[in-house]
C-alpha positions as CSV (number, residue, x, y, z in Angstrom):
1,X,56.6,-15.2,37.2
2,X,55.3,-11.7,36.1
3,X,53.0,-11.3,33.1
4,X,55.1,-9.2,31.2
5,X,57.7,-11.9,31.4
6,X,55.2,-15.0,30.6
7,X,55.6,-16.4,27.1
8,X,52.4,-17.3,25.0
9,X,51.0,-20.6,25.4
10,X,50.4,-21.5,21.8
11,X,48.2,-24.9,22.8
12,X,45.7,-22.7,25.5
13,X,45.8,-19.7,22.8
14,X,44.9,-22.5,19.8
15,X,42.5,-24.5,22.6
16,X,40.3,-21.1,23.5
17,X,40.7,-19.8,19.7
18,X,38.9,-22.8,18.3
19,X,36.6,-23.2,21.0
20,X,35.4,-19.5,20.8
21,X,34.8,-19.9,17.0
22,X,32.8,-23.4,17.5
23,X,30.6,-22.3,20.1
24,X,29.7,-19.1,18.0
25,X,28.9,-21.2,15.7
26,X,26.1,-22.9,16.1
27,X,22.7,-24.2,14.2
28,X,22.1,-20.2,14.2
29,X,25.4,-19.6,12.1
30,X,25.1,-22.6,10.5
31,X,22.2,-22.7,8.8
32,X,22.6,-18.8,8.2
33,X,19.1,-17.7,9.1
34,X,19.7,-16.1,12.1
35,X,22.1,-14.2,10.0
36,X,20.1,-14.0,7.0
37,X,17.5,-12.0,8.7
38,X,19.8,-9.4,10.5
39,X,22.5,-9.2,7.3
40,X,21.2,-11.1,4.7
41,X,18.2,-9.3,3.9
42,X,19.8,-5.5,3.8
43,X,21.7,-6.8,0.9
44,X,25.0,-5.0,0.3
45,X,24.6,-3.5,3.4
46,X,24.0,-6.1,5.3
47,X,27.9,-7.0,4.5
48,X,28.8,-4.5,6.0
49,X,27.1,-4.7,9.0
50,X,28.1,-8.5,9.9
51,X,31.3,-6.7,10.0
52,X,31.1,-4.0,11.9
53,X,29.2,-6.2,14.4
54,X,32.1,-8.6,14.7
55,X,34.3,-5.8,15.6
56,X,32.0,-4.6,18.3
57,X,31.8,-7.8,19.5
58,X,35.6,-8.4,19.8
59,X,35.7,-4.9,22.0
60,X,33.2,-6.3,24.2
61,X,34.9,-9.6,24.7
62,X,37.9,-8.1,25.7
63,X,36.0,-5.7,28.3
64,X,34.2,-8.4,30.0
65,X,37.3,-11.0,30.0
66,X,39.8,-8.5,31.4
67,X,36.9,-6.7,33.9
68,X,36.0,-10.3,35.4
69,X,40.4,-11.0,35.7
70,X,40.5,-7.6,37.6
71,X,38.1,-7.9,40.0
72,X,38.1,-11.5,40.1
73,X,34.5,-12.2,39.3
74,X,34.4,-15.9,38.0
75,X,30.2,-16.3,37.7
76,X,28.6,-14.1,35.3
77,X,25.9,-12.5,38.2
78,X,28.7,-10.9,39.9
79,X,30.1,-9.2,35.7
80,X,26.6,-8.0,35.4
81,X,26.0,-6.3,39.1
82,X,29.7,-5.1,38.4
83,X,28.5,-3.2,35.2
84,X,24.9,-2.5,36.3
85,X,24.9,-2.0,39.9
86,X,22.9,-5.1,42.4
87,X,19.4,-4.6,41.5
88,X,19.6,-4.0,37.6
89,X,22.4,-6.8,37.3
90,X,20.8,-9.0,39.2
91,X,17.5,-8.7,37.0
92,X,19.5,-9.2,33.7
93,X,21.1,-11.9,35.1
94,X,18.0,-13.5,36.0
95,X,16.8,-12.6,32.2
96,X,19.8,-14.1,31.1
97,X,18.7,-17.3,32.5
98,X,15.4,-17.7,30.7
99,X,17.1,-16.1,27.3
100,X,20.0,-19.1,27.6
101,X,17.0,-21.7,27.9
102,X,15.5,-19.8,24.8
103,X,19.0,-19.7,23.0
104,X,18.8,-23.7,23.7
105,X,15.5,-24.5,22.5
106,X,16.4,-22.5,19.3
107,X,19.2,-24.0,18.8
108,X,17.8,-27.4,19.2
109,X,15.2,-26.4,16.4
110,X,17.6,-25.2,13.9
111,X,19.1,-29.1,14.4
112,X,16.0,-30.5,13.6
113,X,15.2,-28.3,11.1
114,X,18.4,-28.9,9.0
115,X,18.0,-32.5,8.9
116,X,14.6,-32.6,7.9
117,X,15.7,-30.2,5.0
118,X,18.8,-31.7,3.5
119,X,18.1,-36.0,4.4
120,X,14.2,-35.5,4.8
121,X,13.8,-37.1,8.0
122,X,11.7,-36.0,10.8
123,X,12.4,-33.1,12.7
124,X,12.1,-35.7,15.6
125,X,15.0,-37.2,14.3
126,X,17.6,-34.4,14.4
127,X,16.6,-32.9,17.7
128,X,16.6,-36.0,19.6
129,X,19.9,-37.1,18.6
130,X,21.1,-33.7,19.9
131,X,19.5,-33.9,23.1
132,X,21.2,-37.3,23.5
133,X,24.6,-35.7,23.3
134,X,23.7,-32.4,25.2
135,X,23.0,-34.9,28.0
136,X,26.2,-37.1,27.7
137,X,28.0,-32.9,28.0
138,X,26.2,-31.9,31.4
139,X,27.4,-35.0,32.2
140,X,31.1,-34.4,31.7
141,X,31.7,-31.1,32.5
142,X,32.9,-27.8,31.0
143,X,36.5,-27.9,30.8
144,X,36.2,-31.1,29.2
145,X,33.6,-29.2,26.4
146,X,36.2,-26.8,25.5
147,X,38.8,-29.9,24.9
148,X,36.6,-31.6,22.5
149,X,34.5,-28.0,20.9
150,X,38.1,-26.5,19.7
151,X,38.8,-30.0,18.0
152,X,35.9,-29.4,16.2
153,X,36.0,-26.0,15.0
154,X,38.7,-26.2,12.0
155,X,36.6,-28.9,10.5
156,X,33.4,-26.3,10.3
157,X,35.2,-23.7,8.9
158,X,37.2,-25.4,6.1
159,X,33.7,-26.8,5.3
160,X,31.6,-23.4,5.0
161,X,34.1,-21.2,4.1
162,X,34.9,-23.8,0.6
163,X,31.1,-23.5,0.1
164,X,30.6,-19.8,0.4
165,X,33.9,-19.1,-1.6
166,X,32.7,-21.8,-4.3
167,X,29.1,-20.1,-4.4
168,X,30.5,-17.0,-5.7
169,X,32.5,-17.9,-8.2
170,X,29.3,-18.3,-10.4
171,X,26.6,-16.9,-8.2
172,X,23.1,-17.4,-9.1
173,X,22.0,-13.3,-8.7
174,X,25.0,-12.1,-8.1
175,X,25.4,-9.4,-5.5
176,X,24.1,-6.3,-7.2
177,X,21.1,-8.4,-8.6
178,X,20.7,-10.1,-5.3
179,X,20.5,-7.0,-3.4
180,X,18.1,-5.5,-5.1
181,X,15.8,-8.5,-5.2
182,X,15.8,-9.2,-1.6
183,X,15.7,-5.4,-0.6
184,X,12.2,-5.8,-2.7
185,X,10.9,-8.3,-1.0
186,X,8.1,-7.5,2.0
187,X,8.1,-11.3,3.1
188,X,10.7,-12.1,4.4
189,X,11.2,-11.8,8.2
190,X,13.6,-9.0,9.2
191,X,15.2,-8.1,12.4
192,X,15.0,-4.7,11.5
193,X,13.8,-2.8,7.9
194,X,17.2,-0.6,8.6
195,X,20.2,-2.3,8.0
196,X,21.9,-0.4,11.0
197,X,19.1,-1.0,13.3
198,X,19.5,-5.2,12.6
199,X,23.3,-4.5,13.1
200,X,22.7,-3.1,16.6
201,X,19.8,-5.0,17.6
202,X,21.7,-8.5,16.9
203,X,24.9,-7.3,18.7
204,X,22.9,-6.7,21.3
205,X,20.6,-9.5,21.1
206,X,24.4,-11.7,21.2
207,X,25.4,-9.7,24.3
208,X,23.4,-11.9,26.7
209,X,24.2,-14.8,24.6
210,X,27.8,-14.3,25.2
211,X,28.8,-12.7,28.5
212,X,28.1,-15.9,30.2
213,X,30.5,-17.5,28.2
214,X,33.0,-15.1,28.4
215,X,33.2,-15.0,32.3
216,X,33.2,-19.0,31.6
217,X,36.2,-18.7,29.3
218,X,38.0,-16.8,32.4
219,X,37.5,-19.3,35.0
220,X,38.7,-22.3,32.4
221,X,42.3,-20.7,33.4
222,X,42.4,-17.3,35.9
223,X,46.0,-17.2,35.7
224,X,46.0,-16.6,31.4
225,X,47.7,-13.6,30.8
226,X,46.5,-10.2,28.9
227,X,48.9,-11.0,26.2
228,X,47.6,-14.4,25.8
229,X,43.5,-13.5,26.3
230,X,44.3,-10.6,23.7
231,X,45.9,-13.1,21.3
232,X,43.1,-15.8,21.0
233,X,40.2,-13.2,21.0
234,X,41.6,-11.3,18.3
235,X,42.4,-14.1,16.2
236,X,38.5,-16.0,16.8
237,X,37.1,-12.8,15.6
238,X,39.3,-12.0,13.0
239,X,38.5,-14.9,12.0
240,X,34.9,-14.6,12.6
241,X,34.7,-11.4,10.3
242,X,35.7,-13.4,7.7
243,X,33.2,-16.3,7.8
244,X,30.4,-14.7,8.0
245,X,31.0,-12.0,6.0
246,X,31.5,-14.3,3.1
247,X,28.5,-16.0,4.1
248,X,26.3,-13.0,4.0
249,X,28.2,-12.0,0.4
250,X,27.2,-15.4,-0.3
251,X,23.7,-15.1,0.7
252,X,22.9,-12.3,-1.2
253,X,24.8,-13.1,-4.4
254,X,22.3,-16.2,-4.2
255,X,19.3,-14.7,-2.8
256,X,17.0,-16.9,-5.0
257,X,17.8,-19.8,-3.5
258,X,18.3,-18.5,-0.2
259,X,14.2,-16.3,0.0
260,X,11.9,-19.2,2.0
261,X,14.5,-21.6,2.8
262,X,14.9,-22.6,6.9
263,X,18.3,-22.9,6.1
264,X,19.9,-20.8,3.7
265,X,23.3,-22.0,3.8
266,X,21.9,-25.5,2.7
267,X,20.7,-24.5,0.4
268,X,23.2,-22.4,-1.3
269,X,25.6,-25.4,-0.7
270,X,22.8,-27.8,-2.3
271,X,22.9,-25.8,-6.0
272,X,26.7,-25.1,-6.1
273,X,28.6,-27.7,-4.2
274,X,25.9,-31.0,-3.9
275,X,28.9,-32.9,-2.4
276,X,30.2,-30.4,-0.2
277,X,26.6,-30.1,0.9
278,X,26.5,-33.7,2.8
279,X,29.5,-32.4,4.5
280,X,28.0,-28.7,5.6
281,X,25.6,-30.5,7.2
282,X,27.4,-33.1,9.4
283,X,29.4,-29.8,10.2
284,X,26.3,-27.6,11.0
285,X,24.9,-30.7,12.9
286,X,28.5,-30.5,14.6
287,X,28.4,-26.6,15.3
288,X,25.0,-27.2,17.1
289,X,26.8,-29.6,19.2
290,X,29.6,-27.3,19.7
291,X,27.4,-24.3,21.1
292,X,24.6,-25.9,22.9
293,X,26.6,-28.4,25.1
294,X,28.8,-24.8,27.1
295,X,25.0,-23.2,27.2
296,X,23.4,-26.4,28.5
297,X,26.0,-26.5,30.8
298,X,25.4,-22.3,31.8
299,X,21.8,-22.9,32.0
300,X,22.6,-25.3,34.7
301,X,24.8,-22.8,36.5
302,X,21.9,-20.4,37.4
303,X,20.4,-23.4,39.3
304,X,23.1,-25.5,40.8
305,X,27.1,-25.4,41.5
306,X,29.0,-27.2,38.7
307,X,29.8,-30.7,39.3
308,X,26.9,-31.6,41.7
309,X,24.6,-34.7,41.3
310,X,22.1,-31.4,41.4
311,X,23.8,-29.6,38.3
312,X,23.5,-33.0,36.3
313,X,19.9,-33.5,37.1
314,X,19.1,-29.6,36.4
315,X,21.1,-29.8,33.0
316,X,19.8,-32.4,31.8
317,X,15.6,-31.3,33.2
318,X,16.1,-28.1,31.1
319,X,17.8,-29.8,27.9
320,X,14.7,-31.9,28.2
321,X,12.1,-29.0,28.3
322,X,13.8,-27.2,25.5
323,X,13.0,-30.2,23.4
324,X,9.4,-30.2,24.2
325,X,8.6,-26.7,23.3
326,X,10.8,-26.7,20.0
327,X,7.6,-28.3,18.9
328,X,5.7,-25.0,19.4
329,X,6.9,-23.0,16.9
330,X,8.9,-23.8,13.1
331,X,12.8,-22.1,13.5
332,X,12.7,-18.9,11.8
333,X,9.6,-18.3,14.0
334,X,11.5,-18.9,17.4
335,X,14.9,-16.8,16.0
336,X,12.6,-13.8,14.6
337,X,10.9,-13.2,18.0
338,X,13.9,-14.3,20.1
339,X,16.1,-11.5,18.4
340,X,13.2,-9.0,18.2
341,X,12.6,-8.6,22.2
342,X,16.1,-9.5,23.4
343,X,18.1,-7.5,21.2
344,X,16.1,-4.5,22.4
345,X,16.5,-5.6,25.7
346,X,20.0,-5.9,25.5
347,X,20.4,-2.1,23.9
348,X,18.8,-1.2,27.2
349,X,21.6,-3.2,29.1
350,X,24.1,-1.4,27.2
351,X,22.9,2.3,28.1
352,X,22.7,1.4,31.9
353,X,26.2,-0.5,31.7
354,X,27.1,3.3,30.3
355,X,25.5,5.2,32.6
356,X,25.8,3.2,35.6
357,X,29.9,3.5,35.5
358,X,30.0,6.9,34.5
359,X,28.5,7.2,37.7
360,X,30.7,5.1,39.6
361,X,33.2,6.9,37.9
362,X,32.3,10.5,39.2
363,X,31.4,9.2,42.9
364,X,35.0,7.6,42.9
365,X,36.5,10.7,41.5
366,X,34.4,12.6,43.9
367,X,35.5,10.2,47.2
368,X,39.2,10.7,46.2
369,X,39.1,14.4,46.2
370,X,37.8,14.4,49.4
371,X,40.7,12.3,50.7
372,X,43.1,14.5,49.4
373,X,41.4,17.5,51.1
374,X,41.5,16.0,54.1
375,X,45.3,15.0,54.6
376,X,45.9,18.5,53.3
């Protein structure tokens, strides 16, 4: 059957929709400080800019989904030589691999960290019991992720989106008052002291974060059409833009509770909805499940082919060794230095994507031209 002919699949489109929004999710969003220090601290601004970033984000998506469908490139080494040519790609793909490990063991933190905050248990506690169900996901497989991740997803939305629109109802600063406070303060760590700066440097930061999944996402069904890869992406960051601007509204409108804390949502949800708060948790406990099982699963892939006894052991060897060095370092410390280098380094990916098929562009252009010389 032709695409143009081929009805929406309303389960796949739901399926990928949810899945997209859980994995984004994780103990990062969750928690809000990843967010917090890219959007949160530019106050007002910083609104604006987890906006803008979810927009550019959406673009990408689409770029990299429908590039790897073209061309047929179903393993995320072949996207980035595609875009950057065999040497540069293949170096950021190798990057990629160590910032995916980082991604995990920062992830794996911000569990820990959460738990020890809102039930005052060890950090021991929280990171161990997600290692146990990272393991149990290398050991089932991808596809089988996305099934249970998209499940997921609606619960961890009703559950931060009640708290953040409860928050502001009566907020504690209030967003002019917040802004100002928190644009003020010299502590706090930053991404960026420019507001646009942060914006671009966590989009790009996300970039390496993400293409891997989106290739992923493509090979869960080759044979999705445009119409339906256009649907679910638009809807997961429509959706997106919502969240987590009304996080970062939330944020700031509360910035006194929010200044020191290792996880600000928590927090916010701990002074205005105590009861909802049990339930953030579970969710942002959830969430960290929901995105570090698919980059468990792409860590392995840089090492083994999926399904192997190989891929298992590798999986669950580098879940392992992310536990042991989330030790090193408290959360906001790993997220502060993980975004600083590789959002820079991703800005640099970006201008040699650019440049690289411009220049692809004008050779193809050039070799065309010739042709048509020739046969005249």
């Amino acid at each position: 059957m032709k695409e143009k002919n081929r009805s929406v699949r309303p389960s796949f489109v739901l399926a990928m929709t949810g899945a997209m929004i859980a994995y984004y999710i994780g103990a990062s969003t969750g928690t809000g400080q990843e967010f917090f220090q890219s959007y949160g601290t530019h106050g007002i601004m910083g609104i604006l800019g987890v906006v803008i970033n979810q927009i550019s984000i959406a673009a990408l998506a689409f770029v990299v989904i429908f590039v790897a469908k073209k061309h047929k490139l179903s393993e995320p080494k072949d996207v980035f030589i595609w875009f950057l040519g065999k040497y540069v790609g293949t170096a950021v793909y190798y990057y990629t691999a160590a910032f995916v490990f980082f991604t995990l063991l920062q992830l794996i933190s911000g569990t820990g960290s959460i738990v020890n905050q809102f039930y005052g248990l060890p950090y021991i506690v929280g990171s161990t019991g997600l290692v146990l169900l990272l393991i149990m996901s290398v050991l089932v497989g991808f596809k089988k992720m996305i099934d249970i991740i998209s499940k997921i997803a609606p619960f961890i939305l009703i559950a931060m989106i009640l708290v953040f629109v409860i928050s502001l109802i009566d907020p504690v600063d209030g967003i002019a008052g917040g802004s100002e406070l928190i644009l003020a303060n010299q502590d706090v760590f930053r991404t960026s002291d420019s507001w646009l700066v942060s914006t671009v440097l966590h989009h790009s930061y996300l970039i390496l974060f993400l293409v891997p999944y989106f290739v992923s996402t493509y090979t869960v069904d080759p044979d999705a059409s445009n119409r339906e890869t256009v649907t679910w992406l638009a809807a997961a960051f429509i959706i997106l833009a919502l969240l987590t601007g009304l996080m970062i509204t939330s944020q700031v409108a509360n910035i006194s509770l929010v200044i020191g804390a290792a996880a600000p949502n928590v927090s916010v949800a701990m002074a205005h909805t105590p009861r909802l708060a049990v339930a953030l948790v579970a969710m942002i406990v959830a969430a960290s499940y929901t995105t570090t099982a698919p980059i468990a699963l792409i860590a392995a892939d840089y090492f083994a082919e999926r399904g192997t006894t190989r891929y298992k052991i590798t999986g669950i060897l580098i879940i392992l060794l992310a536990f042991g060095i989330s030790f090193l370092g408290s959360y906001a410390q790993i997220i502060n230095v993980l975004m600083s280098v590789s959002g820079r380094i991703g800005l640099g990916v970006y201008a040699v994507a650019i440049a690289y098929r411009l220049y692809k562009l004008v050779v193809t252009s050039r070799k065309k031209q010739v042709k048509l010389v020739k046969k005249a």
